[in-house]
Structures are given as C-alpha cells and as structure tokens.
PDB file as gemmi writes it, atoms N, CA and C in Angstrom:
CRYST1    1.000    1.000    1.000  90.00  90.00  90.00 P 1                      
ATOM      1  N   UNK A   1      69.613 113.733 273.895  1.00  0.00           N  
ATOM      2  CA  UNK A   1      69.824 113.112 275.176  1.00  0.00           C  
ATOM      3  C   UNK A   1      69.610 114.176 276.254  1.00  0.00           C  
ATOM      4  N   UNK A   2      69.231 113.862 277.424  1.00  0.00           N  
ATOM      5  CA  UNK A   2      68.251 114.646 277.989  1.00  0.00           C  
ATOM      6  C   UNK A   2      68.731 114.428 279.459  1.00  0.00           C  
ATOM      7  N   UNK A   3      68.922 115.604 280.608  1.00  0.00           N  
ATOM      8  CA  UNK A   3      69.346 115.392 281.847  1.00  0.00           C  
ATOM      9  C   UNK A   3      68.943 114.168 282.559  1.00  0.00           C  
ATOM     10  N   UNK A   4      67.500 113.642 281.803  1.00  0.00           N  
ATOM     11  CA  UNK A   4      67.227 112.591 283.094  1.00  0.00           C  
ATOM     12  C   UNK A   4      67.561 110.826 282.018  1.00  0.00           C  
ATOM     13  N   UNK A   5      68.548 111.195 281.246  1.00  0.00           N  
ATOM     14  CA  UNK A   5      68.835 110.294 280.443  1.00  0.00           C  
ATOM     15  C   UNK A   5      70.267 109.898 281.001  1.00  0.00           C  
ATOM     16  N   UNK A   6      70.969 111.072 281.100  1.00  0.00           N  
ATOM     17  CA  UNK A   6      72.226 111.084 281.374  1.00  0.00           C  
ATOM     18  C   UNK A   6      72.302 110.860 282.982  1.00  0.00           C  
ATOM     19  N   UNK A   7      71.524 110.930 284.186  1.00  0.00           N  
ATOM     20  CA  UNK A   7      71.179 110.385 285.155  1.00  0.00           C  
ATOM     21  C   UNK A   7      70.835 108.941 285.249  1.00  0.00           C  
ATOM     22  N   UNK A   8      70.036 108.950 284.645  1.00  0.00           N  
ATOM     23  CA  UNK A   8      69.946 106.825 284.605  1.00  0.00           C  
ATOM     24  C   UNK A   8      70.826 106.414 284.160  1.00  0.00           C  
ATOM     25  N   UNK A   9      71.811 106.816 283.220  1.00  0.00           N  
ATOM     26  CA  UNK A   9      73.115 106.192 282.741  1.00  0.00           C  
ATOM     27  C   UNK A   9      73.990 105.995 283.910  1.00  0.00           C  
ATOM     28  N   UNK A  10      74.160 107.270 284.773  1.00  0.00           N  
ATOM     29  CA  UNK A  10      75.010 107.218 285.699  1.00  0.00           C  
ATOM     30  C   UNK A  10      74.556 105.917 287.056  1.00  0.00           C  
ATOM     31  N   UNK A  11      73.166 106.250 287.034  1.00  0.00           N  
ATOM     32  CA  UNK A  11      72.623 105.134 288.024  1.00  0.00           C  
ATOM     33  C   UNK A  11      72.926 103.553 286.994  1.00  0.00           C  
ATOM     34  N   UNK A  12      72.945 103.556 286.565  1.00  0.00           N  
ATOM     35  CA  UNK A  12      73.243 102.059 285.768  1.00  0.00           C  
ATOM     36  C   UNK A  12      74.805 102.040 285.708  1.00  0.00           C  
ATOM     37  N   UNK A  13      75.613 102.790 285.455  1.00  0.00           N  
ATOM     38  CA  UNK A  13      77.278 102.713 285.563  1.00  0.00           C  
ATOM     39  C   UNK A  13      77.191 102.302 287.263  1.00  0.00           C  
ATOM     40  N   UNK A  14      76.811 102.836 288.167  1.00  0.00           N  
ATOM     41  CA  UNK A  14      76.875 102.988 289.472  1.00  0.00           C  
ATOM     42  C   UNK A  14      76.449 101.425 290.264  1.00  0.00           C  
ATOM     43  N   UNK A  15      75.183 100.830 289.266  1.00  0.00           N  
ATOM     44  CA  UNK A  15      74.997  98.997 289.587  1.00  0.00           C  
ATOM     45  C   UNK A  15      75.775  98.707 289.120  1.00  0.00           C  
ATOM     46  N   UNK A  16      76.607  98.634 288.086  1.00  0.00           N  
ATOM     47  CA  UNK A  16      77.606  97.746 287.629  1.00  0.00           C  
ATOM     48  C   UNK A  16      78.894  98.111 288.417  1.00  0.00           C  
ATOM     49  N   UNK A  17      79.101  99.015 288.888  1.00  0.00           N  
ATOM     50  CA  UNK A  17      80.117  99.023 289.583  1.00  0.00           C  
ATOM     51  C   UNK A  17      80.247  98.549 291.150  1.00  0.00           C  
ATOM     52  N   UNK A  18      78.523  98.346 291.815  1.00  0.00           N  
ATOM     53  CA  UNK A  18      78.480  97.761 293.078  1.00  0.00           C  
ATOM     54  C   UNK A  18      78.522  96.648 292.925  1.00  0.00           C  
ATOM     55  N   UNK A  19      77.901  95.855 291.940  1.00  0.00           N  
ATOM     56  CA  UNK A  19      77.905  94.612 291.874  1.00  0.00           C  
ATOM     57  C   UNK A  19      79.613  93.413 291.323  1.00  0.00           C  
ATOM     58  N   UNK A  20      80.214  93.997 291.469  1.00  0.00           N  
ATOM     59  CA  UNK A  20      81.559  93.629 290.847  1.00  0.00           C  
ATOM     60  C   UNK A  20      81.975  93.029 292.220  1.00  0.00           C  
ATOM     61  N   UNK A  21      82.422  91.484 292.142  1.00  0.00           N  
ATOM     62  CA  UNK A  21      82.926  90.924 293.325  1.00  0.00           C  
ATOM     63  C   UNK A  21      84.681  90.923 293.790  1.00  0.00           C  
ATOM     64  N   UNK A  22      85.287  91.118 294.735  1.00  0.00           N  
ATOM     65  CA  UNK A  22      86.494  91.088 294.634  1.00  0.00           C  
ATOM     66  C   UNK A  22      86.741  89.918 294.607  1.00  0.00           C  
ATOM     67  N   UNK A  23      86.806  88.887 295.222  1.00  0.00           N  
ATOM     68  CA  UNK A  23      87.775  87.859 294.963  1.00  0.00           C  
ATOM     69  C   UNK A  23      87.558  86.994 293.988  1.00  0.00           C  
ATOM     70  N   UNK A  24      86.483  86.950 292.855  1.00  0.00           N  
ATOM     71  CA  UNK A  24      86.071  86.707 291.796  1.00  0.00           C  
ATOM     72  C   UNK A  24      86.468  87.216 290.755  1.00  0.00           C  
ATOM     73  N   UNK A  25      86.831  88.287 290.797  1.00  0.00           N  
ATOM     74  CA  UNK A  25      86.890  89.594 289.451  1.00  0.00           C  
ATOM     75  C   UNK A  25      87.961  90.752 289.827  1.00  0.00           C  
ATOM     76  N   UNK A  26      87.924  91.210 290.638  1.00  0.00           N  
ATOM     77  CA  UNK A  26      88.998  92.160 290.780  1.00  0.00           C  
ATOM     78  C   UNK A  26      90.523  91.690 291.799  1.00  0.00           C  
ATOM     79  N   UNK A  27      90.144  91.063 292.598  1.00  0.00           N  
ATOM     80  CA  UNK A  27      91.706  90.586 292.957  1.00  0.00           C  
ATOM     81  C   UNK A  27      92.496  90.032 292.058  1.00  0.00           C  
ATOM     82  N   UNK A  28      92.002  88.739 291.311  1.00  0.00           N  
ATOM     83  CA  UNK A  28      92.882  88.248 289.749  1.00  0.00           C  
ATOM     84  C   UNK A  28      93.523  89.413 288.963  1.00  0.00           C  
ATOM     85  N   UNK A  29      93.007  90.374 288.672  1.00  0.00           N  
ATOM     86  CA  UNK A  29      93.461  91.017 287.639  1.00  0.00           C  
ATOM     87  C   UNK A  29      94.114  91.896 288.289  1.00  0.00           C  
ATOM     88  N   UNK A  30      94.686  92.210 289.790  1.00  0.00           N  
ATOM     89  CA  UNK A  30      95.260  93.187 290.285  1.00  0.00           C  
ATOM     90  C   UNK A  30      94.617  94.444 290.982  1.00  0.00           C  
ATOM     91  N   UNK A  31      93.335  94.517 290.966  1.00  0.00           N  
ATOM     92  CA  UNK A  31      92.205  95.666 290.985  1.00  0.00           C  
ATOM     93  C   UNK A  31      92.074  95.567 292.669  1.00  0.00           C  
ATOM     94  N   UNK A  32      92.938  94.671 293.569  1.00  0.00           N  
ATOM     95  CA  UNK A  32      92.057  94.539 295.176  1.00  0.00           C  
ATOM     96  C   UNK A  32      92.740  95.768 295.678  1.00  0.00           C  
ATOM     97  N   UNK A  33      91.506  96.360 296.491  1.00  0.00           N  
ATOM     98  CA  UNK A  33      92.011  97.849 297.634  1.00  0.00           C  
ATOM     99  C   UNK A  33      93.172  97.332 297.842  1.00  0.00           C  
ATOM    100  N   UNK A  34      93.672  96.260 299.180  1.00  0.00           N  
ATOM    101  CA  UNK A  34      94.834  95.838 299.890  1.00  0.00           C  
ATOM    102  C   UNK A  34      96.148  96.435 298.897  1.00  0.00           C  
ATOM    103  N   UNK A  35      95.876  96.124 297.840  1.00  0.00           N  
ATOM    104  CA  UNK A  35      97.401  95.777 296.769  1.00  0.00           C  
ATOM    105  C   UNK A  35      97.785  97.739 296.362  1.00  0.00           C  
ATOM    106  N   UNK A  36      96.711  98.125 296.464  1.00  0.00           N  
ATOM    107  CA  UNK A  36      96.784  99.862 295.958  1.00  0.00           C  
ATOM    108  C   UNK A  36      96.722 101.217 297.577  1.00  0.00           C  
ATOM    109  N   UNK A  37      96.232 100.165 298.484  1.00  0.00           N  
ATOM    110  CA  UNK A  37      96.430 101.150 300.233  1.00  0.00           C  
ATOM    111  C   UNK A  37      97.514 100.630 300.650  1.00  0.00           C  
ATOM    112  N   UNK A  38      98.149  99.073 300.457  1.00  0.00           N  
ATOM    113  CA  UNK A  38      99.515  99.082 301.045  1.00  0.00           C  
ATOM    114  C   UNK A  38     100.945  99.901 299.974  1.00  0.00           C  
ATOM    115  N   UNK A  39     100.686 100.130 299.142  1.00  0.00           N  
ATOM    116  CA  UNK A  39     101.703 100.632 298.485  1.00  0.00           C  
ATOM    117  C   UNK A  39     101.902 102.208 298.267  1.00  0.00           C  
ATOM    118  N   UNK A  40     100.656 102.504 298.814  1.00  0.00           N  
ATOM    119  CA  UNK A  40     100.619 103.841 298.598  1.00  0.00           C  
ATOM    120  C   UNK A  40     100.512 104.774 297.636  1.00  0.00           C  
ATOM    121  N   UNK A  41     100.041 103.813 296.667  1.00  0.00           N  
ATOM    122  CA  UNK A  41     100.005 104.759 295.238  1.00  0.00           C  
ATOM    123  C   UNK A  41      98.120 105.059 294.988  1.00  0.00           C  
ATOM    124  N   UNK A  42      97.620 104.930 296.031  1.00  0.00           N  
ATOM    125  CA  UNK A  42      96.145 105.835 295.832  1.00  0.00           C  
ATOM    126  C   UNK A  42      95.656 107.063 295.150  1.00  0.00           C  
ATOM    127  N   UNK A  43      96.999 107.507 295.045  1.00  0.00           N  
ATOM    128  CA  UNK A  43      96.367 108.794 294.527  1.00  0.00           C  
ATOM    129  C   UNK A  43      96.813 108.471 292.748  1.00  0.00           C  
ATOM    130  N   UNK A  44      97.317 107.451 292.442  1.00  0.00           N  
ATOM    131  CA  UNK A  44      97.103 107.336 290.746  1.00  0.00           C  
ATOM    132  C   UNK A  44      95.872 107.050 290.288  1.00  0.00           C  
ATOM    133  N   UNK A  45      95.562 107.092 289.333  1.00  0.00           N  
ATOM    134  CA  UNK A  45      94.334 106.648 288.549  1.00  0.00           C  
ATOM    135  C   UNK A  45      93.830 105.508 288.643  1.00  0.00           C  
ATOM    136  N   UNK A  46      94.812 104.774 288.728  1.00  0.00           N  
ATOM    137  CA  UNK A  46      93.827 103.090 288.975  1.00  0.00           C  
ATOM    138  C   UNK A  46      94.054 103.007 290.400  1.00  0.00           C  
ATOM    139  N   UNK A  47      94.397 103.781 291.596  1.00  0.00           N  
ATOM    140  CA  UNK A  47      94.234 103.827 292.678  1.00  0.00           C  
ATOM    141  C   UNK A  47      92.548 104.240 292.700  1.00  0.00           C  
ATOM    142  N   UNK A  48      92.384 105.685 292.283  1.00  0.00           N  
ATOM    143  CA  UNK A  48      91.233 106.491 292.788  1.00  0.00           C  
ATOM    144  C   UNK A  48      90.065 105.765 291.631  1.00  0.00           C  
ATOM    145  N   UNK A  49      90.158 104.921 290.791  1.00  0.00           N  
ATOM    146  CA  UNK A  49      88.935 104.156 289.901  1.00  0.00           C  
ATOM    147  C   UNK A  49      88.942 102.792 291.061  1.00  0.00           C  
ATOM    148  N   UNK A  50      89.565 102.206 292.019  1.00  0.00           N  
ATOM    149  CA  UNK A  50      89.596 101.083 292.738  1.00  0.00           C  
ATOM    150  C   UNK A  50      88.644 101.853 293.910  1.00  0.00           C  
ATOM    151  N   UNK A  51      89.277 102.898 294.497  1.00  0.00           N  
ATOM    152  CA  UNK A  51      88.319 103.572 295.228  1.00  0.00           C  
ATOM    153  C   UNK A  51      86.929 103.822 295.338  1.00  0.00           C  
ATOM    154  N   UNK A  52      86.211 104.302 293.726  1.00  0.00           N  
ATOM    155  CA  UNK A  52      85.214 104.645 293.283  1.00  0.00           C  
ATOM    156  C   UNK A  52      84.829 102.845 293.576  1.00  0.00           C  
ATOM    157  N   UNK A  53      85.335 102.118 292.960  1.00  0.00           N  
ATOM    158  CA  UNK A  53      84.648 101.128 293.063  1.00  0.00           C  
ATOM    159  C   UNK A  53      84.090 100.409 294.707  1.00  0.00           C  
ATOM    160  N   UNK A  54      85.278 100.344 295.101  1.00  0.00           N  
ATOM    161  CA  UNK A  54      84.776 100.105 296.752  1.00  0.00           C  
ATOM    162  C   UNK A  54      83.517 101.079 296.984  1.00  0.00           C  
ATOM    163  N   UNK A  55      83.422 102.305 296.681  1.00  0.00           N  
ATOM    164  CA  UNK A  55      82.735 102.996 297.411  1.00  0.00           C  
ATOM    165  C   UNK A  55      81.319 102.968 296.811  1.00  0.00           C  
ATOM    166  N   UNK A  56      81.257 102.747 296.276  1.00  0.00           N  
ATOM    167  CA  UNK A  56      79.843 102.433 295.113  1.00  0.00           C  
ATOM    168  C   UNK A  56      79.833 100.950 295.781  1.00  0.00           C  
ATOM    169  N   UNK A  57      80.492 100.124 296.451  1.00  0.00           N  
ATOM    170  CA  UNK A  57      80.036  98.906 296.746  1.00  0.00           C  
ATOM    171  C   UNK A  57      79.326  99.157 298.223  1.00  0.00           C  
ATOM    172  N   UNK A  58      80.178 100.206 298.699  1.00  0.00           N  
ATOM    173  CA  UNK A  58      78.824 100.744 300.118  1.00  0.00           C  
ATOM    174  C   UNK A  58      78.310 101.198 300.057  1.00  0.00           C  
ATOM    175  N   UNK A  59      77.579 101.401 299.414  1.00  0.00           N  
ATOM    176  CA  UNK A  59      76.645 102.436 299.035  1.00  0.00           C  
ATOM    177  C   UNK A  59      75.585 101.445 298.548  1.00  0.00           C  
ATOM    178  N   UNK A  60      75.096 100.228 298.606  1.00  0.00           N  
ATOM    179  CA  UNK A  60      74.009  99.468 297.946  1.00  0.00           C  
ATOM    180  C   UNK A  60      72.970 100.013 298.233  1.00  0.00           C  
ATOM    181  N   UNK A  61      72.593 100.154 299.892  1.00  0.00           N  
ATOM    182  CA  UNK A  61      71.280 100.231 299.778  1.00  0.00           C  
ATOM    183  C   UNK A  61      70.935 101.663 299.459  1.00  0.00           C  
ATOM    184  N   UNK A  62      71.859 102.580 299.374  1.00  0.00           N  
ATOM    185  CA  UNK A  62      71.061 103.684 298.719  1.00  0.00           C  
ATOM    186  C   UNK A  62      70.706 103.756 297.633  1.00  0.00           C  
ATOM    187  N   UNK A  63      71.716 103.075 296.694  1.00  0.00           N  
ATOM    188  CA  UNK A  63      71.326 102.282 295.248  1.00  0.00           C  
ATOM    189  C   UNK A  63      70.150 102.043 295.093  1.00  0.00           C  
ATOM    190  N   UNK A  64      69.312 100.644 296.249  1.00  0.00           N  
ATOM    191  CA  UNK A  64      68.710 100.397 295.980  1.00  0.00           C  
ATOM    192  C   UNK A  64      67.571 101.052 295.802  1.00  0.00           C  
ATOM    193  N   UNK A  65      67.191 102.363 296.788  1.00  0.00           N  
ATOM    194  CA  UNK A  65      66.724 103.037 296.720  1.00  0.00           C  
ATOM    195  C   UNK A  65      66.219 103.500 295.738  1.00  0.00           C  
ATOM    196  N   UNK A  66      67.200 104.232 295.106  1.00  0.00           N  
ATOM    197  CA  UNK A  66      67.329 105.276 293.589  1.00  0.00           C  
ATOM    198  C   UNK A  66      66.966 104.030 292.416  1.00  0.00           C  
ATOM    199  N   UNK A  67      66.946 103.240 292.728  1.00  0.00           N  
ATOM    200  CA  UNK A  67      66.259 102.181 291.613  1.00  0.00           C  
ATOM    201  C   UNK A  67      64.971 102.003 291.822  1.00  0.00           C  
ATOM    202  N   UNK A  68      64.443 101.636 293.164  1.00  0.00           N  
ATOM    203  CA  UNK A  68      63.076 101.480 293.159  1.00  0.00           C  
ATOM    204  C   UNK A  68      62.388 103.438 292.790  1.00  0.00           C  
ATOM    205  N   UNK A  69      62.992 104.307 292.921  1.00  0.00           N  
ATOM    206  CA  UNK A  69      62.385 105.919 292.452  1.00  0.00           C  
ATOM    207  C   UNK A  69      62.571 105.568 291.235  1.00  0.00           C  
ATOM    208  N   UNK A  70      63.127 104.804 290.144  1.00  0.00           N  
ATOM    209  CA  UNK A  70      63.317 105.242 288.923  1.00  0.00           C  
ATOM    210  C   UNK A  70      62.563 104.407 288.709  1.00  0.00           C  
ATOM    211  N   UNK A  71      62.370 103.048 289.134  1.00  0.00           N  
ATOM    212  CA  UNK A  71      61.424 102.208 288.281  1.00  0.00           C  
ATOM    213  C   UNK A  71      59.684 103.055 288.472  1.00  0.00           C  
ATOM    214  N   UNK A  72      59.511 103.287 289.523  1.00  0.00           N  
ATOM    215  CA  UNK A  72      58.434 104.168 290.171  1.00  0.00           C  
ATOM    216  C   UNK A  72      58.170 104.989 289.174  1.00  0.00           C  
ATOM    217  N   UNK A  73      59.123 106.503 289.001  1.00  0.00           N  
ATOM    218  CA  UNK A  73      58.525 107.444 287.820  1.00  0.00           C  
ATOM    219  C   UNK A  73      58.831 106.534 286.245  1.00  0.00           C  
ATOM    220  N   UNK A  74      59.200 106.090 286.016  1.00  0.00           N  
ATOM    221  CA  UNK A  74      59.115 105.135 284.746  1.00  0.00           C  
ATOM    222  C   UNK A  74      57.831 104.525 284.693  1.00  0.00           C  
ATOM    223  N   UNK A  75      57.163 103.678 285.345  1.00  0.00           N  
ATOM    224  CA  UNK A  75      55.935 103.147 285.603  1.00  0.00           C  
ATOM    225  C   UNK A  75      54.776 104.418 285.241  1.00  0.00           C  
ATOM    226  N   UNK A  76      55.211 105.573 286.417  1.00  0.00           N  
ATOM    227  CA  UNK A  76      54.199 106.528 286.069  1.00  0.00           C  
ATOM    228  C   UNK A  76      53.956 107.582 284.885  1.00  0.00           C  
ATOM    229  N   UNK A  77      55.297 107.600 284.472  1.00  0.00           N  
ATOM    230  CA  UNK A  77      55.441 108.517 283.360  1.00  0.00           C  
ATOM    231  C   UNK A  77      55.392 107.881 282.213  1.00  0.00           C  
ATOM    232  N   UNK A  78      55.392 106.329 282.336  1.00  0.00           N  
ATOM    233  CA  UNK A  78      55.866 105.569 280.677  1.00  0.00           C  
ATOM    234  C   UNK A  78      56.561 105.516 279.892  1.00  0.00           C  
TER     235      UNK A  78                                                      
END                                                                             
C-alpha cells in the first residue's frame, strides 16, 4: 500500500463523511452539533468526531475539487 493509496482512502473517508445528513442520520442517534456545543463537552471524543464531521461537511466544494484531480490522474495514469 502506497502513499497515494492511503490518500484516496482518506479522500473517500472524507465523502462519506460530507455526505452524512443531520436530521436524517445524525440527530436520531444523538450525533447533532446543538446537543454536544450546548453542553459543553466538545472536547470529548464524540464531541471532536461530531466536529470533524461538520467540518468535512464545509468543506464540499473543495472536495469536489480533489475528486475531479483524482479522477483526472486516474484517467491519465490508468
């Protein structure tokens, strides 16, 4: 496994984590920002993984970006 293997993994963890809807999928199960910034416990672990997630959800269009470069050298490299 190879640096630019372990990079597309991360870019593929990184769509699945923008694409995750809150009031569909993460408010039910307890996962909404509101419930982890009003209580103040951000700095636990399922505070700062709720975080990552919001923040990977602003971040699309740079996403999208780094997807159209990967499909690009994939195309060219094969």
């Amino acid at each position: 496994m190879g640096l630019w293997t372990l990079l597309e993994g991360f870019l593929l963890l990184a769509n699945a984590l923008a694409i995750l809807n809150e009031d569909r999928f993460l408010a039910p199960r307890g996962w909404s920002f509101s419930e982890v910034s009003g209580n103040g416990r951000s700095k636990s672990l399922k505070g700062q993984l709720i975080g990552l997630i919001y923040a990977t959800q602003y971040l699309r269009v740079p996403l999208i970006v780094l997807n159209a470069i990967i499909m690009v050298v994939k195309l060219v490299s094969g």
